[in-house]
C-alpha distance (Angstrom), angle and dihedral (degrees) to the residues before:
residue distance angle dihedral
X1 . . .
X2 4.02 . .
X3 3.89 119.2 .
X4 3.60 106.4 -152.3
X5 3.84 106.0 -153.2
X6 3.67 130.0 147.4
X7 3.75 139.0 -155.9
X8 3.89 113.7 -172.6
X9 4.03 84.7 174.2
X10 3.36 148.9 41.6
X11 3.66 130.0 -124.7
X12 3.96 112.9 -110.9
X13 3.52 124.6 176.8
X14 3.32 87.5 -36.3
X15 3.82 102.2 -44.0
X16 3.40 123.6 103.0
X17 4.11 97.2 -127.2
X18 4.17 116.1 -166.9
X19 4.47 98.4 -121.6
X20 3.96 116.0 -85.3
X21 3.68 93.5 -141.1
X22 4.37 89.2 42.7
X23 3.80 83.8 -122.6
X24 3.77 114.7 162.6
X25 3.96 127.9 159.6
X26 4.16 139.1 -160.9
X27 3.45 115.9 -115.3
X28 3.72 110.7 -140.7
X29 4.42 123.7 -154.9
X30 3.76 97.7 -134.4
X31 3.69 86.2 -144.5
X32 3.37 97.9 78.0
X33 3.89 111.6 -17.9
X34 4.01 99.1 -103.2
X35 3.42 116.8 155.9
X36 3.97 102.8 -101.3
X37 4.28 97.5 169.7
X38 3.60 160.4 -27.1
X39 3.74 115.2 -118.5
X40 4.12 124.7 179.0
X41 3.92 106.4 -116.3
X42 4.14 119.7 -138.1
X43 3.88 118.9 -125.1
X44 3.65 123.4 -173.0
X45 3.97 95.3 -86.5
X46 3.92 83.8 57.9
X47 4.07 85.8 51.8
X48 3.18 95.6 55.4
X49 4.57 101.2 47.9
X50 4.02 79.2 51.3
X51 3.78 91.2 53.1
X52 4.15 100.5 39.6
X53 3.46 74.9 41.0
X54 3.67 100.3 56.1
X55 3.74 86.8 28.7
X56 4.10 92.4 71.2
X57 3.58 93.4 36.3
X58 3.85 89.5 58.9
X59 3.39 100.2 43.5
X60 4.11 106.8 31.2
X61 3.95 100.5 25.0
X62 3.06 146.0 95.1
X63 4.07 105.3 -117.5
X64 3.93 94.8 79.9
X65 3.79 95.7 44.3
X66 4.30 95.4 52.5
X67 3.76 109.0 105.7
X68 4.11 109.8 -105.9
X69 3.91 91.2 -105.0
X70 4.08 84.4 59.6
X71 3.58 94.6 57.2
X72 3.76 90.7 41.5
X73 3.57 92.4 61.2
X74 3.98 95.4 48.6
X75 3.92 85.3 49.3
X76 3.63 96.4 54.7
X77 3.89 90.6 52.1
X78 3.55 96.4 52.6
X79 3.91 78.8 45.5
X80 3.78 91.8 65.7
X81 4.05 95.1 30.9
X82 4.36 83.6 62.3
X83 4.35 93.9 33.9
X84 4.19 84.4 54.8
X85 3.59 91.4 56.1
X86 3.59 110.4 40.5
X87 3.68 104.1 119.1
X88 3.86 92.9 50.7
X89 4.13 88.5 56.5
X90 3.76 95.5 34.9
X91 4.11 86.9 68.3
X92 3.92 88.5 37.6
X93 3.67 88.6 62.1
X94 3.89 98.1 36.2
X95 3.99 85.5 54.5
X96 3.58 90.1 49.9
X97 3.93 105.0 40.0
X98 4.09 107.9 21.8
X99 4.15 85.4 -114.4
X100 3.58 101.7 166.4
X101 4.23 98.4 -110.7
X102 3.73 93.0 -125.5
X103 3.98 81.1 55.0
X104 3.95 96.8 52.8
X105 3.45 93.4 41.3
X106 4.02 96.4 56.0
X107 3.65 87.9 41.2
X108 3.55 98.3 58.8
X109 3.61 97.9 35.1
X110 4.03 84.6 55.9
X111 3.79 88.1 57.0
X112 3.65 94.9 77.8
X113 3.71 89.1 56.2
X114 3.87 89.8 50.2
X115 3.82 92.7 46.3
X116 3.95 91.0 51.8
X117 3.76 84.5 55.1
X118 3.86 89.9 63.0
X119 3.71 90.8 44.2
X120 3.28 90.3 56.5
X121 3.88 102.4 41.7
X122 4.22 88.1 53.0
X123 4.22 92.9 51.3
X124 3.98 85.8 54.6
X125 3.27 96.5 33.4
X126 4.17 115.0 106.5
X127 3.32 97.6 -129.4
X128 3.90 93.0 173.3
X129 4.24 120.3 9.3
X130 3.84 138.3 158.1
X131 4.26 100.6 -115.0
X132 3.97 89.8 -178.9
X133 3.54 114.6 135.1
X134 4.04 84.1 -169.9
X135 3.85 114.8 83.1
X136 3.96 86.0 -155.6
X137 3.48 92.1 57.6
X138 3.93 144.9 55.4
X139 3.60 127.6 -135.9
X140 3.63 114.1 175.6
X141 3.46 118.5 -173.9
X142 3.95 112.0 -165.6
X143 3.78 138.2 -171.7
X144 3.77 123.2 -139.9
X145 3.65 138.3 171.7
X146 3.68 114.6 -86.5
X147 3.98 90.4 -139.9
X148 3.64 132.6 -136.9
X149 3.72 112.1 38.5
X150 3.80 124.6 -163.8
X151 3.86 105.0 -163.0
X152 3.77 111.1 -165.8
X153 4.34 115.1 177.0
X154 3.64 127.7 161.5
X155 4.03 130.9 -121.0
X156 3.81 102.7 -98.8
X157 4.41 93.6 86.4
X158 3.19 106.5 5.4
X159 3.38 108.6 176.3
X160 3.85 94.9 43.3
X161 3.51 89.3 47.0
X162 3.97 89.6 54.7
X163 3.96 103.9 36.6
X164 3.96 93.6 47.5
X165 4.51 81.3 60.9
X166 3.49 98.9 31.6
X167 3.74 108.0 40.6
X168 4.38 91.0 49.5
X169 3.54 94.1 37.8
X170 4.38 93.0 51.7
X171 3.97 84.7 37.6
X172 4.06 87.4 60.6
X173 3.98 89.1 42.4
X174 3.19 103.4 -104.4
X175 3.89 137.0 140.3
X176 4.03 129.0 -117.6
X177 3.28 143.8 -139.6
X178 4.15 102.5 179.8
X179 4.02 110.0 -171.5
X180 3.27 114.0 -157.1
X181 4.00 140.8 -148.8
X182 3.77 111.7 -104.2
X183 3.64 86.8 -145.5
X184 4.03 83.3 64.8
X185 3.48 101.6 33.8
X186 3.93 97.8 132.4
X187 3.91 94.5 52.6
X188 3.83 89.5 47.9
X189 4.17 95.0 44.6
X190 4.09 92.5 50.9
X191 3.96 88.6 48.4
X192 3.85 78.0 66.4
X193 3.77 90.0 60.9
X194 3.62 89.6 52.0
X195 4.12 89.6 54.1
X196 3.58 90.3 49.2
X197 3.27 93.9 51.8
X198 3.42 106.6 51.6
X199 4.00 96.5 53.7
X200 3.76 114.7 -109.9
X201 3.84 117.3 168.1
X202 4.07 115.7 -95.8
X203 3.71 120.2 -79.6
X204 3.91 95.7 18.8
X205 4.50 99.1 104.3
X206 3.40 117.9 20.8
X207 4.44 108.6 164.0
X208 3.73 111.2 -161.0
X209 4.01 116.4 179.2
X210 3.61 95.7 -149.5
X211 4.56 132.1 163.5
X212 3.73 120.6 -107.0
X213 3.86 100.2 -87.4
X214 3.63 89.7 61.4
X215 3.65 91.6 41.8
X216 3.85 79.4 65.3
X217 3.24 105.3 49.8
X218 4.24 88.0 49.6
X219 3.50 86.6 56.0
X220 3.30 98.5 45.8
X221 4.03 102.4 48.6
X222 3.33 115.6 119.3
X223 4.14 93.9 -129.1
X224 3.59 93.5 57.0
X225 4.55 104.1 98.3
X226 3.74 89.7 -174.4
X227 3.89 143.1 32.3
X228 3.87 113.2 -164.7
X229 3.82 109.9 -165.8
X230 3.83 139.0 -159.6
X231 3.48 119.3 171.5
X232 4.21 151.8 54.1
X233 3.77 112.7 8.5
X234 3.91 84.3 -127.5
X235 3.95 94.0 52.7
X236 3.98 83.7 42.5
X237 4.43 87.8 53.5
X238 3.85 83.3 48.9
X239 3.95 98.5 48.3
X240 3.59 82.4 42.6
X241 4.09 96.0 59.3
X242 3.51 92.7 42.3
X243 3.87 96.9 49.8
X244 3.56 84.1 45.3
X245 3.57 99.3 58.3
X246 3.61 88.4 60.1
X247 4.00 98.6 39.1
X248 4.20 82.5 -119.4
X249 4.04 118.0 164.4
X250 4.00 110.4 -105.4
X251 3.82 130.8 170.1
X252 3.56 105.1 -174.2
X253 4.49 133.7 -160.5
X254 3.06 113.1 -146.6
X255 3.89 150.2 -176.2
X256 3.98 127.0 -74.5
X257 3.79 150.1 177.9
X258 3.89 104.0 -152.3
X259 3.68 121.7 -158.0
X260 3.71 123.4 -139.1
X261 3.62 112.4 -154.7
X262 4.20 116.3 -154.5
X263 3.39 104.3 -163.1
X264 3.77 118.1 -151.4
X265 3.92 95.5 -94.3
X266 3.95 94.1 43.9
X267 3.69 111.9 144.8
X268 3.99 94.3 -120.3
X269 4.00 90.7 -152.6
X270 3.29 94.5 56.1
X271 3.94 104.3 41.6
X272 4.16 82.3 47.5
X273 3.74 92.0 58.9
X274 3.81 93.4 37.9
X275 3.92 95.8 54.9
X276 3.71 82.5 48.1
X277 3.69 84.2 80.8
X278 3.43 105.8 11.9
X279 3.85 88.4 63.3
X280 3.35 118.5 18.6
X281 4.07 100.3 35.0
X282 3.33 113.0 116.6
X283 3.91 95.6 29.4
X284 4.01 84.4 -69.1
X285 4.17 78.9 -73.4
X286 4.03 84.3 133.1
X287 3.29 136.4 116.1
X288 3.73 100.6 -145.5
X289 3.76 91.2 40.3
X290 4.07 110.0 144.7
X291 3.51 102.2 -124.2
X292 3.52 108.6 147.8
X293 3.50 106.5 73.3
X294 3.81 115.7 -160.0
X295 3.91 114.6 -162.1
X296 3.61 132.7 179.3
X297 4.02 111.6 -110.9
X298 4.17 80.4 -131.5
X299 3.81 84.4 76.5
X300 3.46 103.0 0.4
X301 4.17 87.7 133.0
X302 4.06 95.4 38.7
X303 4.54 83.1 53.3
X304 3.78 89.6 43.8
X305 4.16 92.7 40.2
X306 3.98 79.9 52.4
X307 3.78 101.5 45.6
X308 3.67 87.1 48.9
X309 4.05 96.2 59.2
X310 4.02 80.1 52.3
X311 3.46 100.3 54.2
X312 3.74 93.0 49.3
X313 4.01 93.3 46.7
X314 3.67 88.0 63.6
X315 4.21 113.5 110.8
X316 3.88 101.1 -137.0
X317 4.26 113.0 -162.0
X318 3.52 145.1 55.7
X319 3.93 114.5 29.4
X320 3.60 91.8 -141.4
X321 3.39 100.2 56.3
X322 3.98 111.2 100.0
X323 3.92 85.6 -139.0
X324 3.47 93.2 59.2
X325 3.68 122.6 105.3
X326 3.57 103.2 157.0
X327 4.33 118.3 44.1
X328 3.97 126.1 173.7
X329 3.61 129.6 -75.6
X330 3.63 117.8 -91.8
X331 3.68 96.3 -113.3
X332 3.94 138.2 30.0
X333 3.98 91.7 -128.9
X334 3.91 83.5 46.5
X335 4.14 87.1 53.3
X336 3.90 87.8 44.9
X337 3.62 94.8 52.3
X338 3.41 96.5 52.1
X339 4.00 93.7 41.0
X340 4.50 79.9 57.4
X341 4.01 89.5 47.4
X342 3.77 85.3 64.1
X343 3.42 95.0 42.8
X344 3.70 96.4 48.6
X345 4.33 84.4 45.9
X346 3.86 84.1 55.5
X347 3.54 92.3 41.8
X348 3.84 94.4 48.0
X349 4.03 85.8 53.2
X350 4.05 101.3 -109.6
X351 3.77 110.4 150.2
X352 3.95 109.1 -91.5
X353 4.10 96.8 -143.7
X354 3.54 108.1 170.3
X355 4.22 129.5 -16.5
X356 3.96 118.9 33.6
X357 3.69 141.6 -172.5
X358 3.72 98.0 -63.0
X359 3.65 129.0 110.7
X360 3.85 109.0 -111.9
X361 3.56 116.9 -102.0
X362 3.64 116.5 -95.5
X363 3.82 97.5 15.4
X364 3.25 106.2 81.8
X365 3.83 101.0 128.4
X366 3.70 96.4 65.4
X367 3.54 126.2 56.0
X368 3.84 99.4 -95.6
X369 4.08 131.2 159.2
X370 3.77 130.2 -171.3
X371 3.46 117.9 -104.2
X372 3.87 100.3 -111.5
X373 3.98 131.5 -164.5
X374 4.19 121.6 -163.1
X375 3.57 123.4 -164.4
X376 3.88 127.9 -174.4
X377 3.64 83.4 45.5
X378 4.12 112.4 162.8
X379 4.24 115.5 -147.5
X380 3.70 80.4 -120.0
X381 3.81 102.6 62.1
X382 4.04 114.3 94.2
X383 3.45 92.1 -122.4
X384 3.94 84.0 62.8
X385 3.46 96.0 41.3
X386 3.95 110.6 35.9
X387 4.11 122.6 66.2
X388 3.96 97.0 -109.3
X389 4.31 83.2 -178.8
X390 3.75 89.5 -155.8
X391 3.82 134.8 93.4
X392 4.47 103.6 -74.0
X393 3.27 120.9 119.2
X394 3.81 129.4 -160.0
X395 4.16 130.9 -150.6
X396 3.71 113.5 -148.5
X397 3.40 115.3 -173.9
X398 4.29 123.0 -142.5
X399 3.59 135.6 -159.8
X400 4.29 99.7 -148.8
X401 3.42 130.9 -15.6
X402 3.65 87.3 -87.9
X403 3.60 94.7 68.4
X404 3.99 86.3 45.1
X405 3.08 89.4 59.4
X406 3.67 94.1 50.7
X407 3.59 97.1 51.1
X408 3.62 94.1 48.8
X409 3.62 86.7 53.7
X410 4.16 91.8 37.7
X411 4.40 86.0 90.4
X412 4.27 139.4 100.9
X413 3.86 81.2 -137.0
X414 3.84 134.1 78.2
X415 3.77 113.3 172.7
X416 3.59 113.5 112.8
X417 3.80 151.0 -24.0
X418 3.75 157.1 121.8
X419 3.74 171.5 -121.9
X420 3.79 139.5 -119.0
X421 3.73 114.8 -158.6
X422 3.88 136.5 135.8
X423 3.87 88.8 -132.7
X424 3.88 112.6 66.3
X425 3.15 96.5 -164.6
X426 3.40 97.0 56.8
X427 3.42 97.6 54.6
X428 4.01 91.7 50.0
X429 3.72 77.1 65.2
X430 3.91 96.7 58.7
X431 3.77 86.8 37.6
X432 3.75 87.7 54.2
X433 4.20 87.9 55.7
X434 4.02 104.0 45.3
X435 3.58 110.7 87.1
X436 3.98 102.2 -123.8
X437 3.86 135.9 131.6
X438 4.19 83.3 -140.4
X439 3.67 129.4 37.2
X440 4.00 129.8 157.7
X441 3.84 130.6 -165.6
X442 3.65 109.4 -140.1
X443 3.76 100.2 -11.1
X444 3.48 95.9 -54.5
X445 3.84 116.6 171.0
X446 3.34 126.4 -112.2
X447 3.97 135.2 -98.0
X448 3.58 115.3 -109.2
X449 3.90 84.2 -171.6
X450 4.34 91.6 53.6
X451 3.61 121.3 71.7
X452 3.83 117.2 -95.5
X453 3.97 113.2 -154.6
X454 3.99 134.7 105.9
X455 3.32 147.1 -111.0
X456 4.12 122.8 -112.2
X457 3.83 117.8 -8.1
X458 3.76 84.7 1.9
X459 3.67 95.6 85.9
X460 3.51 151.7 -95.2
X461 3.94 129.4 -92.3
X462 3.79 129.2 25.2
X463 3.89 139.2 -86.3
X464 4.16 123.4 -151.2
X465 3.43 134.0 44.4
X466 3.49 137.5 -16.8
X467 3.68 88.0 -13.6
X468 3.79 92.0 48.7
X469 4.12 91.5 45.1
X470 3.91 88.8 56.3
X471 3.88 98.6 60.5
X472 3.64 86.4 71.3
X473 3.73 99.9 49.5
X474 4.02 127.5 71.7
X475 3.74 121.4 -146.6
X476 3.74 126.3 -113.3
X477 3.65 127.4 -164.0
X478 3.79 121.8 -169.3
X479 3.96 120.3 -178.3
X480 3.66 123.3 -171.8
């Protein structure tokens, strides 16, 4: 299934520039270890010609000064360049990251979708307006770009996790440093080509795939304005003290452990085959991923007898194989730490009903784990409580919807969730109680024109839209 694709260089402002440091790294398929790449890898010298780089752009180019309607129109080409080439990066990224291909592919066909949502959100948005309520006086209210941006995302969606920062913060007029995963070095390197290829002025993208050190040292340089974050809640606290130190802008994504809610009425058929996505897509390597399942002790066994049948439906192997739901983790430690979550579950005395700690048969070489579903789970268990971000599932059972409610609530995270009911309206009424930044009745998809964020540990700031587009502007006002 290997992609062989090689980056010598990294993109700079614009350039492609050969590594200071020489630096270059194999990239791995965690299906079975084949050699998918060669991608140039950043060190802090690299950091800081992107920055100066960025820096000048910023502050003496031409980017920030366009009209809104000129960046628009740059945006939507580079829409189009990335839409017409989909297929060729959705196996990229499945080579790289184990993503299930039919996963990649409706991810990145969904960005297009997203990206018109930004489009959208800048041609309403005000980006300069008279607020006075005094005809003899002038209040104007502006919107500028907040500057330097250090965009730092992880290797489980790449793309997503790097058009929902780049596309708002180059919409506002601002310049971008994006840092990429190592583990998705490739996919990150060839949006370069895209940027080149669509024209913007020098010094205003440069994408360096780069380790954690020298994610640090990005974060922390004193010409960056703004640090947007996806990632680990505990790489999110340590972003968050450095940017702190230096009063710097940050909106920051952060980890989860949704709960699902089945009501009493739930259609079972339907909740089964939208947890099929809603919790295991992605290998379960999601942040929103519903994983705490809450089930009403009226049919506690009839939801669990359910979610069983589900779990063993799933095709676990090769990523590129159209039958394939299920692919590896992306690393081995990743596979290990899952393999321990289900020991500590088993350990902590939750019901093992179907999968298990063991390696599954025949796929040893990559860095596999067996989908696994708990019942008689307690909120207070660590495999309740802690993101495992890998494919286990746990049944918590509820007294009333008050409880559910409760339970849902009963977490350090906030991201995203849900509710399975036959009356919609009643569920916008739980929805309306449990304290996330996401929350969907009956599977329903989510807004690209609402924020996305969370609640607690799961961040701070907002993704999407018009929301989204303002965490990369500041706000002016002029009185006269």
């Amino acid at each position: 299934m290997a992609v062989i694709r090689n980056y010598k260089r990294l993109f700079i402002g614009g350039k492609w520039l050969e590594p200071v440091n020489g630096e270059m790294i194999e990239v791995r398929s965690p299906h079975d270890r084949s050699l998918v790449g060669h991608a140039a890898l950043a060190s802090a010298k690299d950091i800081d010609l992107a920055v100066a780089a960025a820096r000048k752009a910023f502050d003496e180019g031409p980017w920030p000064r366009m009209s809104p309607a000129e960046r628009r129109e740059v945006i939507a080409r580079f829409d189009k360049l990335h839409a017409a080439r989909i297929d060729e990066i959705a196996d990229l990224i499945s080579a790289e990251n184990g993503s299930a291909r039919w996963f990649t592919g409706w991810t990145l066909g969904a960005l297009t979708v997203q990206t018109s949502a930004f489009l959208r959100a800048s041609e309403k948005l005000a980006w300069e307006e008279n607020v006075s309520s005094d005809e003899q006086r002038t209040a104007i209210v502006r919107r500028e770009p907040v500057g330097v941006v250090a965009a730092v995302i992880p290797w489980n969606a790449p793309h997503q996790s790097a058009l929902v920062k780049l596309v708002p913060a180059l919409l506002a007029g601002c310049t971008v440093i994006l840092k990429a995963s190592p583990e998705t070095a490739l996919d990150a390197l060839l949006l370069g080509e895209l940027f080149a290829e669509v024209g913007l002025p020098e010094g205003v993208v440069s994408i360096l795939p780069a380790d954690r050190k020298t994610s640090e040292y990005l974060v922390s340089h004193p010409d960056i304005d703004k640090v947007a974050f996806t990632g680990s809640t505990a790489a999110g606290r340590r972003i968050a003290s450095l940017a702190g130190e230096q009063l710097r802008r940050i909106s920051l994504e952060l980890g989860g452990k949704s709960a699902a809610i089945i009501l009493e009425d739930a259609d079972l058929d339907a909740m089964a085959e939208g947890l099929k996505f809603l919790s295991f897509g992605n290998n379960s390597e999601s942040c929103v991923a519903h994983t705490r399942i809450l089930a009403p002790k009226s049919r506690y066994e009839e939801i669990v007898d359910k979610l069983k049948q589900l779990v063993e439906s799933f095709v676990v192997g090769d990523p590129s194989d159209s039958a394939t739901f299920i692919g590896p983790m992306i690393r081995a430690d990743q596979a290990q730490r899952v393999r321990d979550y289900i020991e500590i579950g088993i350990a902590e005395g939750a019901r093992l009903v179907t999968g298990g700690p063991e390696v599954p048969e025949g796929l040893e070489r990559g860095f596999y784990v067996r989908p696994t579903l708990f019942a008689d789970v307690s909120n207070s268990m660590r495999i309740a409580r802690e993101e495992i971000f890998g494919p286990v599932l746990v049944v918590i059972p509820y007294e009333d919807e008050a409880d559910a409610v409760r339970i849902a609530n009963d977490s350090p995270y906030g991201l995203g969730g849900g509710v399975w009911t036959a009356d919609p309206k009643r569920g916008i009424e739980i929805a309306r109680q449990v304290r996330t930044g996401f929350f969907s009745v009956n599977g329903a998809p989510p807004s690209f024109d609402g924020p996305f964020g969370g609640y607690k540990a799961s961040g701070i700031g907002r993704e999407f839209g018009a929301i989204g587009l303002n965490q990369y502007v500041e706000y002016k006002t002029i009185t006269a």
